[in-house]
PDB file of N, CA, C and O in Angstrom:
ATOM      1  N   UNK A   1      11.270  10.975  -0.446  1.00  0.00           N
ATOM      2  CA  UNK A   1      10.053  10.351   0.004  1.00  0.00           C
ATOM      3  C   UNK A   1       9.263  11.348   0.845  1.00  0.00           C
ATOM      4  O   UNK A   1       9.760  12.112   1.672  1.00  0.00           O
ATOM      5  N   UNK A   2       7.872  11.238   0.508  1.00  0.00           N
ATOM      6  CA  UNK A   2       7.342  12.479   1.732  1.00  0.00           C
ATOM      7  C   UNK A   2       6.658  11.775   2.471  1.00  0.00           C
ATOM      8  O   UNK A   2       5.843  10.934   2.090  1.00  0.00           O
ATOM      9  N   UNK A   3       6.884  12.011   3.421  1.00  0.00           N
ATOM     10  CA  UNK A   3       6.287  10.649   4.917  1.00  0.00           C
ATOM     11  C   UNK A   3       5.297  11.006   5.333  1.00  0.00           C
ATOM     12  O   UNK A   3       4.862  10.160   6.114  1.00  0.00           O
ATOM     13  N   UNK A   4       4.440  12.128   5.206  1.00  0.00           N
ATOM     14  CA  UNK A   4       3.269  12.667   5.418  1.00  0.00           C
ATOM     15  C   UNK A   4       2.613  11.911   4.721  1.00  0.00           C
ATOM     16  O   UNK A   4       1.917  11.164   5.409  1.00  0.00           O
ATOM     17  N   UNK A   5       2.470  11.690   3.147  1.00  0.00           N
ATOM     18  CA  UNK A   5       1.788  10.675   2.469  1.00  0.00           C
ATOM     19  C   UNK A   5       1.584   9.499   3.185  1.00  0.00           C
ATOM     20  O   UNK A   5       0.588   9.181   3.834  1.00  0.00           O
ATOM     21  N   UNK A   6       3.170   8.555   2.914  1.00  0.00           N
ATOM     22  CA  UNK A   6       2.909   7.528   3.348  1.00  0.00           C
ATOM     23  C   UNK A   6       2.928   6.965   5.063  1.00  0.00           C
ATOM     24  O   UNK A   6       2.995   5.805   5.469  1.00  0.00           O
ATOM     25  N   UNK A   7       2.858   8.008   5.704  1.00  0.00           N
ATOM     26  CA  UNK A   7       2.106   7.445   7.228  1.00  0.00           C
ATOM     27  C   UNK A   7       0.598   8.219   6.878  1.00  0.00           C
ATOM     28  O   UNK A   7      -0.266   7.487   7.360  1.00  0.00           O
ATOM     29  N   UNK A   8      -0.055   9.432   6.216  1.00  0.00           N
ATOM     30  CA  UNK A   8      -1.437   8.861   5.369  1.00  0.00           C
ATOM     31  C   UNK A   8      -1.812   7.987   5.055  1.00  0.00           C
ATOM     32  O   UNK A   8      -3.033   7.994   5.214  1.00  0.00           O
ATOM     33  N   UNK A   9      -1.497   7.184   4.682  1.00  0.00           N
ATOM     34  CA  UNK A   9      -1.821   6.286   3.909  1.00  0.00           C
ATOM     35  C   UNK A   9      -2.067   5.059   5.058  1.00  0.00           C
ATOM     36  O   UNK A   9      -3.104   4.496   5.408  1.00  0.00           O
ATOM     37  N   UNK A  10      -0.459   4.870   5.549  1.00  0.00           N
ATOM     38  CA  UNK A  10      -0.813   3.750   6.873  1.00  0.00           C
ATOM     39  C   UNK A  10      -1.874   4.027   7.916  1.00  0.00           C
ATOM     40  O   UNK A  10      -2.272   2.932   8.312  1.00  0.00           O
ATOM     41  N   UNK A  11      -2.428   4.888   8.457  1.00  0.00           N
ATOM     42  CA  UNK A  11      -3.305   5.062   8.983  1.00  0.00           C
ATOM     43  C   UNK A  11      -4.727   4.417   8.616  1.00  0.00           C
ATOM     44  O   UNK A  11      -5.445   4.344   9.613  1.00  0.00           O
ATOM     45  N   UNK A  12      -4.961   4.224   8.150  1.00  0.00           N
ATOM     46  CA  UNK A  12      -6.589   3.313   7.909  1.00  0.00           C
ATOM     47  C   UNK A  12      -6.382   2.292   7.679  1.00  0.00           C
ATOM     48  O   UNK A  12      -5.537   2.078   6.810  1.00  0.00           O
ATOM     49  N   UNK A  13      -7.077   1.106   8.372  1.00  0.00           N
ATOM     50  CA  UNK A  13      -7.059   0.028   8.689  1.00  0.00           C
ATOM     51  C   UNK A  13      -7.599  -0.823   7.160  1.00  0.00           C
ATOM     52  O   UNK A  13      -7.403  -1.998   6.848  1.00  0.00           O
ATOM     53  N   UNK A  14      -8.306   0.226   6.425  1.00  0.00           N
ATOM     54  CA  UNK A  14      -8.112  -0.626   5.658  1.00  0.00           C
ATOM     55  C   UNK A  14      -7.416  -0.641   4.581  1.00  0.00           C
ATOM     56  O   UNK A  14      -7.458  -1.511   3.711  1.00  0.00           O
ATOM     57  N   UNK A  15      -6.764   0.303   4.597  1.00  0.00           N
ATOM     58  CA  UNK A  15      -5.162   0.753   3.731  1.00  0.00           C
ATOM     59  C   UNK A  15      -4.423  -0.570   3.968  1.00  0.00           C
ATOM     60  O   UNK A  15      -4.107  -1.436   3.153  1.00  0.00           O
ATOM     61  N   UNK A  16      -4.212  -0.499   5.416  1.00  0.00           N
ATOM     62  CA  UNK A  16      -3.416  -1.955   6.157  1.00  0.00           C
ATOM     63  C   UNK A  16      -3.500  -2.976   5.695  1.00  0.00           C
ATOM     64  O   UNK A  16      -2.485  -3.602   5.391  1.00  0.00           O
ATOM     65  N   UNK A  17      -4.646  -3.429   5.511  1.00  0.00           N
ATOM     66  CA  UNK A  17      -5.260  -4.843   5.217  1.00  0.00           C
ATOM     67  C   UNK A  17      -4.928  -4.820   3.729  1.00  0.00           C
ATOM     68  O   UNK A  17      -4.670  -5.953   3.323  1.00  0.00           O
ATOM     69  N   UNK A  18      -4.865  -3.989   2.907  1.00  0.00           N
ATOM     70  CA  UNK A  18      -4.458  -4.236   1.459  1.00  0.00           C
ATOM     71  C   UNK A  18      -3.246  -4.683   1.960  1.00  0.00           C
ATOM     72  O   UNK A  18      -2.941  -5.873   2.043  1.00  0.00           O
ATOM     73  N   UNK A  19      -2.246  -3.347   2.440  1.00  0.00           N
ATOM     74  CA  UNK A  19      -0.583  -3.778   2.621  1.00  0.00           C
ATOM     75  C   UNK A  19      -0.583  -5.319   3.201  1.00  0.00           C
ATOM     76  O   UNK A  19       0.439  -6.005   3.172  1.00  0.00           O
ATOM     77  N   UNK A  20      -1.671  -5.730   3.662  1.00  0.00           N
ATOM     78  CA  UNK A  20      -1.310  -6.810   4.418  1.00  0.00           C
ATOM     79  C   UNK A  20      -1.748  -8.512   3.352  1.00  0.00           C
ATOM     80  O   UNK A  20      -1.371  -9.671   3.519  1.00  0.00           O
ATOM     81  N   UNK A  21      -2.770  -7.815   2.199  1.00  0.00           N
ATOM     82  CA  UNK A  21      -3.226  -8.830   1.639  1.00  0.00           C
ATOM     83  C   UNK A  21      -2.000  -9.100   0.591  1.00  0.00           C
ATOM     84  O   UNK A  21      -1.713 -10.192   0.101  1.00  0.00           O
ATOM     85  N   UNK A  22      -1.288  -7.745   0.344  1.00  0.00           N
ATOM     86  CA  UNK A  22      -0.320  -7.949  -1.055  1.00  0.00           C
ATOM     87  C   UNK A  22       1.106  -8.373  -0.527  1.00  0.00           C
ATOM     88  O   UNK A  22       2.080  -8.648  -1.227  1.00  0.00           O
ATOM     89  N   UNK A  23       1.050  -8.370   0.478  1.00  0.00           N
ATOM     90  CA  UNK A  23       2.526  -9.235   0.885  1.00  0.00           C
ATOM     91  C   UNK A  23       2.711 -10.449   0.504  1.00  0.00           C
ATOM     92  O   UNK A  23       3.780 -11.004   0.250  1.00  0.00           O
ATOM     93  N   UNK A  24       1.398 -10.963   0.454  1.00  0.00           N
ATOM     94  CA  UNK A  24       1.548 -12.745  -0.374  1.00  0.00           C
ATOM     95  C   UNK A  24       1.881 -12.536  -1.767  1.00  0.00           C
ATOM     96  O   UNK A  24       2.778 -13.160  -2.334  1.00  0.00           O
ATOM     97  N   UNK A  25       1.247 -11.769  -2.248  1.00  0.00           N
ATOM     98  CA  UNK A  25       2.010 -11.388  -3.623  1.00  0.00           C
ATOM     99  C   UNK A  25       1.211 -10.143  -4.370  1.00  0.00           C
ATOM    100  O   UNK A  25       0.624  -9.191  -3.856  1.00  0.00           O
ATOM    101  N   UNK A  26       1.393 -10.480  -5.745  1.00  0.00           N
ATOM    102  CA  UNK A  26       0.496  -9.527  -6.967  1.00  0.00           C
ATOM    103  C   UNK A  26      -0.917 -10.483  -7.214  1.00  0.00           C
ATOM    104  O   UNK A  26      -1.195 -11.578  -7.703  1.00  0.00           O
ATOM    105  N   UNK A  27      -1.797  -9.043  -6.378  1.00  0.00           N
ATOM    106  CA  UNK A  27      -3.424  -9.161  -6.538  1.00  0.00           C
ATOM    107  C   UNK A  27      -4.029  -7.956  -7.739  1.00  0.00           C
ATOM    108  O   UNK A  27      -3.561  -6.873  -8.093  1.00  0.00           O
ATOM    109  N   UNK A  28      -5.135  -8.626  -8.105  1.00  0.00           N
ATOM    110  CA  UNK A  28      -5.669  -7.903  -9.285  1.00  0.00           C
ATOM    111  C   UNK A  28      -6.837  -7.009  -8.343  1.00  0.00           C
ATOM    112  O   UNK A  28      -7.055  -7.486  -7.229  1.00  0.00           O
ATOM    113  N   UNK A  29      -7.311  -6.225  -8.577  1.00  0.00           N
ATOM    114  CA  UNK A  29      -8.019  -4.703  -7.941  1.00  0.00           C
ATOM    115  C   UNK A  29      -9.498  -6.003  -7.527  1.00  0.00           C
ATOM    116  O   UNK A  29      -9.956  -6.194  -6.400  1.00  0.00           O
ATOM    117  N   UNK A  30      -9.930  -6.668  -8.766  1.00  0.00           N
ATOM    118  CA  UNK A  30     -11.033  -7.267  -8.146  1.00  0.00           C
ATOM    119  C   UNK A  30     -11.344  -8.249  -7.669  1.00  0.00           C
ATOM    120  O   UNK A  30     -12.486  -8.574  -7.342  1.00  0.00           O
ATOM    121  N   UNK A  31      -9.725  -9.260  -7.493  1.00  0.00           N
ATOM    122  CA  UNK A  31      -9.454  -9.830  -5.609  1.00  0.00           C
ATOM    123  C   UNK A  31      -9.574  -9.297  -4.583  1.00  0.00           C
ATOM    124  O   UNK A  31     -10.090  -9.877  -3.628  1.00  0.00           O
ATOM    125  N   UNK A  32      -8.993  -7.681  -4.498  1.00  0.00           N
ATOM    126  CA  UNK A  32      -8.391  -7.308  -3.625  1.00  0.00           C
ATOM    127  C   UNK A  32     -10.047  -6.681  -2.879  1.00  0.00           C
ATOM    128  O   UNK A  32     -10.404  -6.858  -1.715  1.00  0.00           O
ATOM    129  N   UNK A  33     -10.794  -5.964  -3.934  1.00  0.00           N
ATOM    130  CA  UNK A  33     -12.452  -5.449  -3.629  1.00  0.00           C
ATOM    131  C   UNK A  33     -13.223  -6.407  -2.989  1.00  0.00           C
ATOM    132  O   UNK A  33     -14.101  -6.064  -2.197  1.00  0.00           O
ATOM    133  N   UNK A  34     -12.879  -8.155  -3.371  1.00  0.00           N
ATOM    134  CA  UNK A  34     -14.155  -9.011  -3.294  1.00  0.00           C
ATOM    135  C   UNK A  34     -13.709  -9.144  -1.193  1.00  0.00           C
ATOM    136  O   UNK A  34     -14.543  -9.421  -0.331  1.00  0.00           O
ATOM    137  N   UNK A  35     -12.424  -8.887  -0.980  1.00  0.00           N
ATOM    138  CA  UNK A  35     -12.242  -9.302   0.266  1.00  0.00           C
ATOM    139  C   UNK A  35     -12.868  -8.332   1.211  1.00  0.00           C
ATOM    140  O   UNK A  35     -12.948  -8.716   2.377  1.00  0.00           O
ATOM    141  N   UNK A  36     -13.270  -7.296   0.961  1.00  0.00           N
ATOM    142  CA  UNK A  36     -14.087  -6.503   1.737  1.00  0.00           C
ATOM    143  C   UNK A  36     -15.583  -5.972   1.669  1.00  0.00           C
ATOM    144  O   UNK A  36     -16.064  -6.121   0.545  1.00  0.00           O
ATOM    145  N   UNK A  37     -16.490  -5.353   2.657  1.00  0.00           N
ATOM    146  CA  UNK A  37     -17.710  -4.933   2.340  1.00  0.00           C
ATOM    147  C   UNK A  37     -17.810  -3.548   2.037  1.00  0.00           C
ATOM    148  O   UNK A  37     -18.545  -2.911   2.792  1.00  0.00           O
ATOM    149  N   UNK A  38     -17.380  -3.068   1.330  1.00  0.00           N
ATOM    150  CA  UNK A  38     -17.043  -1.801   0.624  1.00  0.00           C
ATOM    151  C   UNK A  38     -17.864  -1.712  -0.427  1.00  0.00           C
ATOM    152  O   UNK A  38     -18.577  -2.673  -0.715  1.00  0.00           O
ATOM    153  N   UNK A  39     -17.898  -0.236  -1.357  1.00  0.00           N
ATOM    154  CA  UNK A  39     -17.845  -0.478  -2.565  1.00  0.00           C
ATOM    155  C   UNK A  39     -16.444  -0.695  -3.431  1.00  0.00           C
ATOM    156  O   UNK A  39     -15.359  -0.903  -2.886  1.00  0.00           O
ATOM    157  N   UNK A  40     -16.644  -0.611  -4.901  1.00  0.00           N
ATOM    158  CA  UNK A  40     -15.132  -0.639  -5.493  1.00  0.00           C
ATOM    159  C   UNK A  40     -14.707   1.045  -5.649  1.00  0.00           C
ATOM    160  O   UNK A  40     -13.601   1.515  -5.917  1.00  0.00           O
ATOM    161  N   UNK A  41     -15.614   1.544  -5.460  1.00  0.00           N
ATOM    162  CA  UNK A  41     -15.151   3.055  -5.308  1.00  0.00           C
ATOM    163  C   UNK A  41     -14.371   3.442  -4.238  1.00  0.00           C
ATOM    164  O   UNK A  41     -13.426   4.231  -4.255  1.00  0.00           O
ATOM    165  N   UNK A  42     -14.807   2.864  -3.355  1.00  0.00           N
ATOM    166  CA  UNK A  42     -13.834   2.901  -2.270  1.00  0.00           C
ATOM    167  C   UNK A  42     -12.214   2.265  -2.052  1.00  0.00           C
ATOM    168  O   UNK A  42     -11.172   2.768  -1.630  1.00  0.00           O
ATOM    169  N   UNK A  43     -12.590   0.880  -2.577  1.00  0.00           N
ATOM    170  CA  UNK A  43     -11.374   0.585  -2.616  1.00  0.00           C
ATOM    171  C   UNK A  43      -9.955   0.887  -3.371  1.00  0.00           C
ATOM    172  O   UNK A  43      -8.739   0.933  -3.188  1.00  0.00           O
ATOM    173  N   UNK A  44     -11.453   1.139  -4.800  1.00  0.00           N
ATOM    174  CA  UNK A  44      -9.974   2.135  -5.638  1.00  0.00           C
ATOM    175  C   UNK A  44      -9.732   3.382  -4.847  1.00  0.00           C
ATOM    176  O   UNK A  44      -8.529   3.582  -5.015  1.00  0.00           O
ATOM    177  N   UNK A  45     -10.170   4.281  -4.121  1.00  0.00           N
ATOM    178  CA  UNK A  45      -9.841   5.250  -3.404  1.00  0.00           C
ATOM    179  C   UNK A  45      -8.388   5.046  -2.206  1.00  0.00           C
ATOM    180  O   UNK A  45      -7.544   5.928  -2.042  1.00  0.00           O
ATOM    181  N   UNK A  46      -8.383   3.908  -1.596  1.00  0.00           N
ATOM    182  CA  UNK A  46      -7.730   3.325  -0.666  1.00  0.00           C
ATOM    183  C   UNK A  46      -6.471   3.171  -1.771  1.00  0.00           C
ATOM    184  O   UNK A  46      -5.520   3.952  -1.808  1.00  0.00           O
ATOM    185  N   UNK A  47      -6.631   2.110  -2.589  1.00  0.00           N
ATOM    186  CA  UNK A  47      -5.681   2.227  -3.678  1.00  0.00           C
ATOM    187  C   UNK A  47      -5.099   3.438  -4.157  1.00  0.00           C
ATOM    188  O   UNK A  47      -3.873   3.549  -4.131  1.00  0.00           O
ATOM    189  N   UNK A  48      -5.621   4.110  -4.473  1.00  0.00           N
ATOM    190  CA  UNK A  48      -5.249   5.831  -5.200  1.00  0.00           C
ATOM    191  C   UNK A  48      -4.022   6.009  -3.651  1.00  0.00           C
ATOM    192  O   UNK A  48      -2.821   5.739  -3.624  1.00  0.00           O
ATOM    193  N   UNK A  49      -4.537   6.324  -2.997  1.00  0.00           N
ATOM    194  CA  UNK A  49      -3.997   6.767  -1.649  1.00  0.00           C
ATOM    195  C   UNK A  49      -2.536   5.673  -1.407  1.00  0.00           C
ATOM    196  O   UNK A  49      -1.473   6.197  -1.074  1.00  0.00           O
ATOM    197  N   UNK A  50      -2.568   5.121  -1.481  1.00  0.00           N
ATOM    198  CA  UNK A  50      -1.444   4.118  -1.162  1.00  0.00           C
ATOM    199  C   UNK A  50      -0.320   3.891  -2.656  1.00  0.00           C
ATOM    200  O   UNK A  50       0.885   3.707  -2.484  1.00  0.00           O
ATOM    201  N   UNK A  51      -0.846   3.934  -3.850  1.00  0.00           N
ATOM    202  CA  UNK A  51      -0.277   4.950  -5.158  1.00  0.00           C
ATOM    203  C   UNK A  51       0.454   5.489  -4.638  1.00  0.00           C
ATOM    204  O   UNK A  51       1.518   5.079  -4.176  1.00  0.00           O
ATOM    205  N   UNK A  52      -0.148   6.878  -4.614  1.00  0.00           N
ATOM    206  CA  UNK A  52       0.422   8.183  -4.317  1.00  0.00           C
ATOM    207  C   UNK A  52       1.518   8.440  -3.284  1.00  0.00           C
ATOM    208  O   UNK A  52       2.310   9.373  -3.419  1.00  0.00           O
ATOM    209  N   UNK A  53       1.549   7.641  -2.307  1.00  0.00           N
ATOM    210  CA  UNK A  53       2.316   7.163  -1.375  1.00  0.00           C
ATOM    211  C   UNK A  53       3.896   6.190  -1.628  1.00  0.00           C
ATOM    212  O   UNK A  53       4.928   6.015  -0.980  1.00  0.00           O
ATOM    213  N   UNK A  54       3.467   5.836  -2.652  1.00  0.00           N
ATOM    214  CA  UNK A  54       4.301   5.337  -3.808  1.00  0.00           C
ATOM    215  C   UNK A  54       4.439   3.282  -2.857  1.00  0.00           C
ATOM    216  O   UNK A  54       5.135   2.337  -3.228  1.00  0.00           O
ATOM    217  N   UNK A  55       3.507   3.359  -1.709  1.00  0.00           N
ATOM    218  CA  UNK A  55       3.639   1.837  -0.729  1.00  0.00           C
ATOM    219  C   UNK A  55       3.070   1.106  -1.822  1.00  0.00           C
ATOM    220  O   UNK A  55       3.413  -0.058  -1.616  1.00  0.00           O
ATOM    221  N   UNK A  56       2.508   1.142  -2.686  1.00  0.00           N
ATOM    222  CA  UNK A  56       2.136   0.277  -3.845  1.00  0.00           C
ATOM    223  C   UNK A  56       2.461   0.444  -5.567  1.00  0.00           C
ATOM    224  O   UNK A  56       2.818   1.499  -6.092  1.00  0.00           O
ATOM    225  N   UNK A  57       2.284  -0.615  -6.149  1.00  0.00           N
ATOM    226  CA  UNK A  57       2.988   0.219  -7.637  1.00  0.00           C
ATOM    227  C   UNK A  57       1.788  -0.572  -8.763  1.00  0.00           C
ATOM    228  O   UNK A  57       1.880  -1.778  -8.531  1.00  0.00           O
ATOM    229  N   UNK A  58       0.713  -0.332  -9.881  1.00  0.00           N
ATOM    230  CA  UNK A  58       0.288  -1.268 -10.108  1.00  0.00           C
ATOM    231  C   UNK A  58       0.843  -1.585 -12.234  1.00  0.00           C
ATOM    232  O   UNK A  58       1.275  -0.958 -13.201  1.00  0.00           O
ATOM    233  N   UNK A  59       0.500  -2.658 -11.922  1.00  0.00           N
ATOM    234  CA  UNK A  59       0.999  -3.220 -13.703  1.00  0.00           C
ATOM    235  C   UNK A  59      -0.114  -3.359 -14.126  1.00  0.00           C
ATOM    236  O   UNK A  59      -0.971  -3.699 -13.311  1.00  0.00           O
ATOM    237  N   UNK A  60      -0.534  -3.134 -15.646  1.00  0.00           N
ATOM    238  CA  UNK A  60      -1.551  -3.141 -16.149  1.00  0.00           C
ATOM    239  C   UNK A  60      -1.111  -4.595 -17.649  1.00  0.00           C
ATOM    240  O   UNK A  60      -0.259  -4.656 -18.536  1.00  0.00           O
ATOM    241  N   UNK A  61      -2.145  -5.423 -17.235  1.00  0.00           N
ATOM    242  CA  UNK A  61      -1.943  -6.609 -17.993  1.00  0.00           C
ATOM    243  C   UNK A  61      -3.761  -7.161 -18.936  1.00  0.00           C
ATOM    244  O   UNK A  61      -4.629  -7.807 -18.349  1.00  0.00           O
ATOM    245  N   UNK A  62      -3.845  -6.818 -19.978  1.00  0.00           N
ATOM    246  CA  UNK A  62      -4.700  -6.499 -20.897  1.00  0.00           C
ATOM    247  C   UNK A  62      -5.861  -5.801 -20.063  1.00  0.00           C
ATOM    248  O   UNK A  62      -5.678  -4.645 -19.680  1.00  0.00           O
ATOM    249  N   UNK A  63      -6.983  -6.423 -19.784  1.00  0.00           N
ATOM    250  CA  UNK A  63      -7.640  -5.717 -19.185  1.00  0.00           C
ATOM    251  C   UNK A  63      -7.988  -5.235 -17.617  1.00  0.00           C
ATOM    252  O   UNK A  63      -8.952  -4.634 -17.142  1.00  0.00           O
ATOM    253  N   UNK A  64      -6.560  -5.866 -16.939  1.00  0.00           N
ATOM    254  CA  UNK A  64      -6.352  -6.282 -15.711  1.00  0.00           C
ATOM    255  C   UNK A  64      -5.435  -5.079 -14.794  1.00  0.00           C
ATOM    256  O   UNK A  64      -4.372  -4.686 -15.273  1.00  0.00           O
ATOM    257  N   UNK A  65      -5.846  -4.621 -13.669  1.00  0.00           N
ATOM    258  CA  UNK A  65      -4.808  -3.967 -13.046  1.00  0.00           C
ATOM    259  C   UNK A  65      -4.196  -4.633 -11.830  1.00  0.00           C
ATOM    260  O   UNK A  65      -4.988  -4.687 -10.889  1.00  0.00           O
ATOM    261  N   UNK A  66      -2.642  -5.312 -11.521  1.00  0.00           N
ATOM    262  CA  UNK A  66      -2.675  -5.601 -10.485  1.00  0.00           C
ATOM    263  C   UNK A  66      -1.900  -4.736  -9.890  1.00  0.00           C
ATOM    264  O   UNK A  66      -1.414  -3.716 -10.379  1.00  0.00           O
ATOM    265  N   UNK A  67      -1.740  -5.322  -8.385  1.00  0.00           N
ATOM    266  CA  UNK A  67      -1.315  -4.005  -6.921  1.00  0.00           C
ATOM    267  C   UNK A  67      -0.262  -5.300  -6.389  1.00  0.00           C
ATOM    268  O   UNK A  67      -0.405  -6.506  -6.186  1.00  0.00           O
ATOM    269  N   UNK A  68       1.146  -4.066  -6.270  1.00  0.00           N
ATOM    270  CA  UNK A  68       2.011  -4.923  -5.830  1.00  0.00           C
ATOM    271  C   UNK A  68       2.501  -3.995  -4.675  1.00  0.00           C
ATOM    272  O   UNK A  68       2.200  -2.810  -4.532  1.00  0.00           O
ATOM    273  N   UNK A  69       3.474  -4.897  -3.718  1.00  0.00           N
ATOM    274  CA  UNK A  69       4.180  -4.013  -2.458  1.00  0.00           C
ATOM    275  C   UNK A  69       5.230  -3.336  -3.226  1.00  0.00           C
ATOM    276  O   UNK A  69       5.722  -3.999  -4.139  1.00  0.00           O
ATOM    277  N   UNK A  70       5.722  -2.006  -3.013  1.00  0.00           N
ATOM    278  CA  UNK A  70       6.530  -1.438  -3.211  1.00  0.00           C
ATOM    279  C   UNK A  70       7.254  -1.542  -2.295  1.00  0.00           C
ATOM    280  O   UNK A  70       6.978  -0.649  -1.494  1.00  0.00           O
ATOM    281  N   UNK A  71       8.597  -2.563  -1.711  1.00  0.00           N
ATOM    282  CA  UNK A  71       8.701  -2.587  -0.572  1.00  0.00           C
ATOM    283  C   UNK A  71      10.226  -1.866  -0.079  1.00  0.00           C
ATOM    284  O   UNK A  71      10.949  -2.097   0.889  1.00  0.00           O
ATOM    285  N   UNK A  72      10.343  -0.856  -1.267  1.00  0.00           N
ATOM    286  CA  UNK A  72      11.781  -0.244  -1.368  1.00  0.00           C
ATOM    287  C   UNK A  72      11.394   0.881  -0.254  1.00  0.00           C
ATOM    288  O   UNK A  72      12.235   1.427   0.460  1.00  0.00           O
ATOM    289  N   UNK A  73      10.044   1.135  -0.212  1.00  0.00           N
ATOM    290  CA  UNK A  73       9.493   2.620   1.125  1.00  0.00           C
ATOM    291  C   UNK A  73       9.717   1.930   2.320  1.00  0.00           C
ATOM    292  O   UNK A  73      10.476   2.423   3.154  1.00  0.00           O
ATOM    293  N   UNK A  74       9.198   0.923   2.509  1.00  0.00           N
ATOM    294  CA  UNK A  74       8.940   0.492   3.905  1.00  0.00           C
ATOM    295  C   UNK A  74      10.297   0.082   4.184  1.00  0.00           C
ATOM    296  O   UNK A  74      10.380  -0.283   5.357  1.00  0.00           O
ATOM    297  N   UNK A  75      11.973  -0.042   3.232  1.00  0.00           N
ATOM    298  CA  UNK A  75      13.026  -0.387   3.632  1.00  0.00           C
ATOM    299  C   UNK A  75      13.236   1.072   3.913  1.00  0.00           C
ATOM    300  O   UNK A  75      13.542   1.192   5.099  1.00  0.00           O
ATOM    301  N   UNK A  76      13.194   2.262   3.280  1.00  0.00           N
ATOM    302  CA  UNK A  76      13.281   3.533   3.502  1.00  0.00           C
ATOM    303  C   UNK A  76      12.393   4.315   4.704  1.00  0.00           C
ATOM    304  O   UNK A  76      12.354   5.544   4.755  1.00  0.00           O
ATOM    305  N   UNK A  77      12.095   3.949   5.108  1.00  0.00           N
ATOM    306  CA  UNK A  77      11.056   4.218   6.178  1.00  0.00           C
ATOM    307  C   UNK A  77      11.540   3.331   7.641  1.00  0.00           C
ATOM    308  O   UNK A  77      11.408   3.712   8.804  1.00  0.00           O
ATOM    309  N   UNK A  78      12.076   2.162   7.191  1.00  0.00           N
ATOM    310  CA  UNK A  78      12.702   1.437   8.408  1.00  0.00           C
ATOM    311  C   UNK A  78      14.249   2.630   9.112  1.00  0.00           C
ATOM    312  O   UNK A  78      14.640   3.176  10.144  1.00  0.00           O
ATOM    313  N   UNK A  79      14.550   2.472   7.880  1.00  0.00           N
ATOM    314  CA  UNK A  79      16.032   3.725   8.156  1.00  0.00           C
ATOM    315  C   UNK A  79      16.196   4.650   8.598  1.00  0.00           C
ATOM    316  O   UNK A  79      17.218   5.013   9.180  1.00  0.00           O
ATOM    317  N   UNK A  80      14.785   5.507   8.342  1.00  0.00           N
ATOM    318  CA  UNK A  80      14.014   6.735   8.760  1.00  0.00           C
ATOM    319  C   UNK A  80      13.919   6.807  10.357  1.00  0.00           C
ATOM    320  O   UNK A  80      14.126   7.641  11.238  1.00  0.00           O
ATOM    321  N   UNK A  81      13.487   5.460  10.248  1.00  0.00           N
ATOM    322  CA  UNK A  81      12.722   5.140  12.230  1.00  0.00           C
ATOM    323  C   UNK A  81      13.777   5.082  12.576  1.00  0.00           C
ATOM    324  O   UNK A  81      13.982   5.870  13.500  1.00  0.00           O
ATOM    325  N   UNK A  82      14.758   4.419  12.246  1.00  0.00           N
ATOM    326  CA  UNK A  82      16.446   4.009  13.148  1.00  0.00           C
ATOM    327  C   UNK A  82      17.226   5.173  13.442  1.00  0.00           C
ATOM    328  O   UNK A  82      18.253   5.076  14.113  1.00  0.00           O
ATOM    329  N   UNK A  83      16.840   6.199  13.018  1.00  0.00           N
ATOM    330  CA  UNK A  83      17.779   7.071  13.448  1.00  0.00           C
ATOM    331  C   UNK A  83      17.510   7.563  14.527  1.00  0.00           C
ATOM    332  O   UNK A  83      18.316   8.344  15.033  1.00  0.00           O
ATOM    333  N   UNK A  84      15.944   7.148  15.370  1.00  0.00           N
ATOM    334  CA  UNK A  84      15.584   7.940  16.893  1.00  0.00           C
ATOM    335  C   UNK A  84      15.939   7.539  17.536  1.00  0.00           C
ATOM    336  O   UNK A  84      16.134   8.130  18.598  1.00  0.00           O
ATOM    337  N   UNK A  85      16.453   5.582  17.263  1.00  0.00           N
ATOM    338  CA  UNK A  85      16.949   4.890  18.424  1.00  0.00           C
ATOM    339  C   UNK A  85      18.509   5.387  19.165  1.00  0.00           C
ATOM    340  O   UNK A  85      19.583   5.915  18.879  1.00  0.00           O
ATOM    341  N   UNK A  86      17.878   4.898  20.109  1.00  0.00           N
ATOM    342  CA  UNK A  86      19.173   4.955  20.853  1.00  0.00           C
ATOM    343  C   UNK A  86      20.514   3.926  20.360  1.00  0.00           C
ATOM    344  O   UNK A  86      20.233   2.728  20.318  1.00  0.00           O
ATOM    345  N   UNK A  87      21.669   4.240  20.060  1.00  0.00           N
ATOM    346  CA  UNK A  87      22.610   3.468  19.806  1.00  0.00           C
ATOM    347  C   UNK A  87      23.401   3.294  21.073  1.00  0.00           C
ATOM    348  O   UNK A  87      23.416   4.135  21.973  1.00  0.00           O
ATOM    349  N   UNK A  88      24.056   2.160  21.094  1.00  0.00           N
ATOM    350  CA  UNK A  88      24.625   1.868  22.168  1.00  0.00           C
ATOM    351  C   UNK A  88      26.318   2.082  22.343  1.00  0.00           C
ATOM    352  O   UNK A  88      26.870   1.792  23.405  1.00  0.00           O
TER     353      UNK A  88
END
């Protein structure tokens, strides 16, 4: 995993707000656009970025793309953080 990406990626708030809209489940790109004042260029950009990061994964269903949590990083990334703590 390269964590440079995906804490890239977590950094913009509105990166977040996707991670935060797709936790309810699998959204299609032009749910996910209508919830903000953006363009869709942008949001696919935000998307691309969170891709690449591998925090999202999307399925393509006829003419449809949806965006799901990849939530195998953020268990890999929890594990990551645990190792600074202090153990007792």
């Amino acid at each position: 995993m390269d964590f440079r990406k995906t804490f890239k990626a977590l950094s913009d708030p509105v990166r977040l707000e996707i991670l935060k809209m797709l936790k309810n489940g699998r959204m299609s790109a032009g749910d996910i656009a209508s919830k903000f004042d953006i363009t869709n260029a942008t949001v696919s950009y935000h998307l691309s970025l969170l891709k690449q990061a591998d925090l999202i994964y999307e399925t393509k269903i006829k003419n449809f793309i949806y965006y799901e949590l990849n939530t195998t990083v953020f268990d890999d990334l929890v594990i990551w953080i645990k190792q600074f703590s202090k153990e007792e």
